[in-house]
Every structure is written in structure tokens, then in C-alpha cells.
LUMTOR-994014 format. One record per residue: x, y, z of N, C-alpha, C in turn. Coordinates in steps of 0.05 Angstrom, whole numbers, plus 5000, padded with zeros to 4 digits. Layout:
XYZXYZXYZ...
This chain:
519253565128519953585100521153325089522353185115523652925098522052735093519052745102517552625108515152595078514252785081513952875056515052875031519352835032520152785001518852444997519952365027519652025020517151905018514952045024511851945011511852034983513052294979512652304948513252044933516551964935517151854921516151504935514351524951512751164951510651274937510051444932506751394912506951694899508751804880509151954873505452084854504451914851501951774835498851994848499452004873497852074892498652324902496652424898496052814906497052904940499053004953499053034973498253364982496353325001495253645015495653605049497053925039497753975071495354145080494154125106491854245122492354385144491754575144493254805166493154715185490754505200491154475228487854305232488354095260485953915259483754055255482854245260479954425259479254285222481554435211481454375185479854195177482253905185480553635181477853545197477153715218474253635225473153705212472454055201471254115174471253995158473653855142473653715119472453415122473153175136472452915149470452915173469953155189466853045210469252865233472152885236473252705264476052945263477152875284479253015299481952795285483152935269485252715253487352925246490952885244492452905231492852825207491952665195491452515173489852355161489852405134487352185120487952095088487251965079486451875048484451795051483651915028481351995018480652084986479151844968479351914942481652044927483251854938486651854920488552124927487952214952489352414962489352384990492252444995493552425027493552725036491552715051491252995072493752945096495253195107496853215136496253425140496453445168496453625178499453815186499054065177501754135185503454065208505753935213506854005241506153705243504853485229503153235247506253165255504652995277507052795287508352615265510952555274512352285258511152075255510651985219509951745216507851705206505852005213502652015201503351995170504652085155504352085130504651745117506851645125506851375123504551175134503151245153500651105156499051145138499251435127496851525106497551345081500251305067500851205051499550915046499750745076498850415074496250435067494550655077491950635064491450735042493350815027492850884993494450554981495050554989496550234982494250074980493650095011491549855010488849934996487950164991485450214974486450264944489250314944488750314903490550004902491649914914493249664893492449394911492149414939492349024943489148914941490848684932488248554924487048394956484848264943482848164966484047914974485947784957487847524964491047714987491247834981493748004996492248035027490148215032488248315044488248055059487347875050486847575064489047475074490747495066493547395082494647505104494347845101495847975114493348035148491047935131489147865164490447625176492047295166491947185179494047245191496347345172498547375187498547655212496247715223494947845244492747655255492747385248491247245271488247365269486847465250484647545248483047445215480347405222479247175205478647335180478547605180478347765157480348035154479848205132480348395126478048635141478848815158476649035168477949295162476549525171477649795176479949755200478349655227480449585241483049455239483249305231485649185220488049365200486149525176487749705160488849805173488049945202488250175219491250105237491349805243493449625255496249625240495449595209497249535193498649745191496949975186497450295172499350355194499050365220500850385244503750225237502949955241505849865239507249935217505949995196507750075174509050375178507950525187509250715197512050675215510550575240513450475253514750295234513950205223517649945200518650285186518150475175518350695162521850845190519050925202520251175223522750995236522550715246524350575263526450355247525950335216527650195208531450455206530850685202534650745205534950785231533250625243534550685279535550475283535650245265535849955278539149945283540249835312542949815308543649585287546149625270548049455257547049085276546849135297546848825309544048745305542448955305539048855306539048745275539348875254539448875227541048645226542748445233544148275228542348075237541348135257539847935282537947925259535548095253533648005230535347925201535547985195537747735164537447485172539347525201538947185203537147075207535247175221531847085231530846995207530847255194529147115153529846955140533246975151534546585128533546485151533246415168532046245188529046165181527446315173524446295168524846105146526446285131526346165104527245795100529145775107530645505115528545325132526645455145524245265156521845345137521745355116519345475102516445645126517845765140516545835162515146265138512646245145511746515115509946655139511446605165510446885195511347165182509547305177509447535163511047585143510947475130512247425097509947605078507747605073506647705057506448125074505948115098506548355101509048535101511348365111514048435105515148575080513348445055514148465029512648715021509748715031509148965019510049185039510549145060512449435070514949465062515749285048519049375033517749355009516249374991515449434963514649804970512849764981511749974990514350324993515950155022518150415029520650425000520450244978522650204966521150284930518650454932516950534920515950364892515350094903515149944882512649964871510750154883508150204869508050454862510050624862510250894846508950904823510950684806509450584779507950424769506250324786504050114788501750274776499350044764497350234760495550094775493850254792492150224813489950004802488749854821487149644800484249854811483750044817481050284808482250294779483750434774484350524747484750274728485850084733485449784727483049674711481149754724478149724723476749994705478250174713476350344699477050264661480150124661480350104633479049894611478549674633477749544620473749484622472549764635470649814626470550014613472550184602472450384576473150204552474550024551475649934529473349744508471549824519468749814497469249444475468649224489468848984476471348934463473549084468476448994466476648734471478048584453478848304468482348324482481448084501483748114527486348174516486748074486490148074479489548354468488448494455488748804448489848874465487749004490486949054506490849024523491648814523493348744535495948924528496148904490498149004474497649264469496449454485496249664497497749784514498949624530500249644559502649644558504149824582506149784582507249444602509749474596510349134604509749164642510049304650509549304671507249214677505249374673502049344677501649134666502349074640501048764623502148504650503848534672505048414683502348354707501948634718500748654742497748514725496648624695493248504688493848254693496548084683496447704690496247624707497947754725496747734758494647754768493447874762490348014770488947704759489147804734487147424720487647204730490047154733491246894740490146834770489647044793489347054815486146944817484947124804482147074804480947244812483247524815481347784829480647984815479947974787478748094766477947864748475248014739473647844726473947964688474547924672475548034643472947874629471448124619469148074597470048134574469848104553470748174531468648154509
């Protein structure tokens, strides 16, 4: 249950279904799984083990909001030359464990990392800096209120030859924040 309040509130945004039991999800997905996302809904299985829901979460993360520049970073900072399924599958894990194992950390571990990150920092040393951030954006529900760049996209192919500043002054400041980013990045292309 506690598990479940605290995915609500990281992606409050996203449909959560509970599934009586793996049979379920073979019926439903064709594999033997406690968990899945899937077209903007987090399936569990009743009873799953600790942590499945938070793995389910990194892959709603990573299929509605990071971009293909994030994606690219967080492969190198895994030593791997791209973005794969495999890799999501790596990430989605550890993010679970930073979830389930960060209020276990003793008072001395938690001090010990502080100082490690002014340490990184003080050497401009960016060893898992881009994944660090989105697992504390992530557990600290900073995409609750985000708008997914699917939905991103779907607006600005409804918005029927809108030009970019309408289009823009439409938005709340948040989102008008996340479209600059998006342009500025180069990971949306804006026709108008």
C-alpha cells in the first residue's frame, strides 16, 4: 500500500492497475511478469515483490518525458554506446533500488554521499550526474506535473498552423518552460 501511495504521487498522471496474479499478465502481455507499462498505464501484480512498481514508474518516465539527449547520456553514464530496451531494463532496476534502499541508508552513508557529490562537484567530475537527477526528480515527483512530450506532440499537431508564440501563450508557465527546452535542445521539430 505504501508502495502504491508513493507511485501515485511520482506520476499521479498515469493510470495504475492492479492484476490478480502473473497468469493475468501472461494473458494480458504473452510473458510471465509482476509488472508492466504499457500505453500510459502501470500494471502490478497483486502481492509483487518490493520495488516492481518503481521500476514500472522509470519506464513511464522514460517513454512519456526523457528525451533522446537524456536517453544518450544516461547510456554513457552506463558505459554503453546507445539507448536499448536492455539498458531501460538496467536503469528501471536501479531506480527501484535508489527508491526501496534510499531510507535504509545509515546517517554515516548519507553523509559519506554529500560529501562524494561536493567532491564530484569541486572536480567538475558529471559520473552519474544526469541519472542521479532524474531519479531524484522522478522519487521527489517532479514529473507529476509535467506534460508528457506524446501529449507534447499531440498539441502541436492539433493546433492546426498556430504560430509558435500563440501556441506558446496557451500554456501554462510550466509547460511553456519544458516547449523551450524541447526547441532549444533540438528534440522537437515546431512547424508552424
Amino acid at each position: 500500500k505504501i508502495e502504491l501511495a508513493r507511485i501515485k504521487k511520482m506520476m499521479p498522471q498515469v493510470e495504475l492497475t492492479t492484476v490478480e496474479n502473473v497468469a493475468a499478465m501472461v494473458s494480458k502481455f504473452g510473458v510471465k511478469s509482476i509488472g508492466a507499462f504499457d500505453k500510459g498505464v502501470i500494471y502490478l501484480v497483486n502481492n509483487a515483490k518490493k520495488g516492481t512498481g518503481y521500476h514500472e514508474v522509470f519506464h513511464g518516465v522514460a517513454g512519456l518525458y526523457l528525451t533522446p539527449t537524456e536517453k544518450t547520456a544516461i547510456a554513457k553514464e552506463y558505459k554503453k554506446d546507445e539507448w536499448s530496451r536492455e539498458l531501460e531494463e538496467t536503469v528501471a532496476d536501479d531506480f527501484a533500488d535508489y527508491v526501496v534502499n534510499k531510507s535504509k541508508k545509515s546517517m554515516g552513508q548519507r553523509l559519506s554521499d554529500f560529501f562524494k557529490s561536493l567532491l564530484d562537484w569541486k572536480n567538475n567530475s558529471r559520473s552519474s550526474d544526469v541519472t542521479s537527477k532524474i531519479f531524484k526528480r522522478i522519487d521527489t515527483g517532479k514529473y507529476a506535473q509535467n506534460i508528457s512530450l506524446e501529449k507534447l506532440n499531440n498539441l502541436i499537431v492539433d493546433s492546426g498552423g498556430m504560430t509558435l508564440e500563440n501556441f506558446s501563450s496557451r500554456l501554462v508557465p510550466k509547460d511553456k518552460l519544458t516547449l523551450q527546452k524541447l526547441v532549444k535542445s533540438g528534440n522537437i521539430k515546431i512547424i508552424c
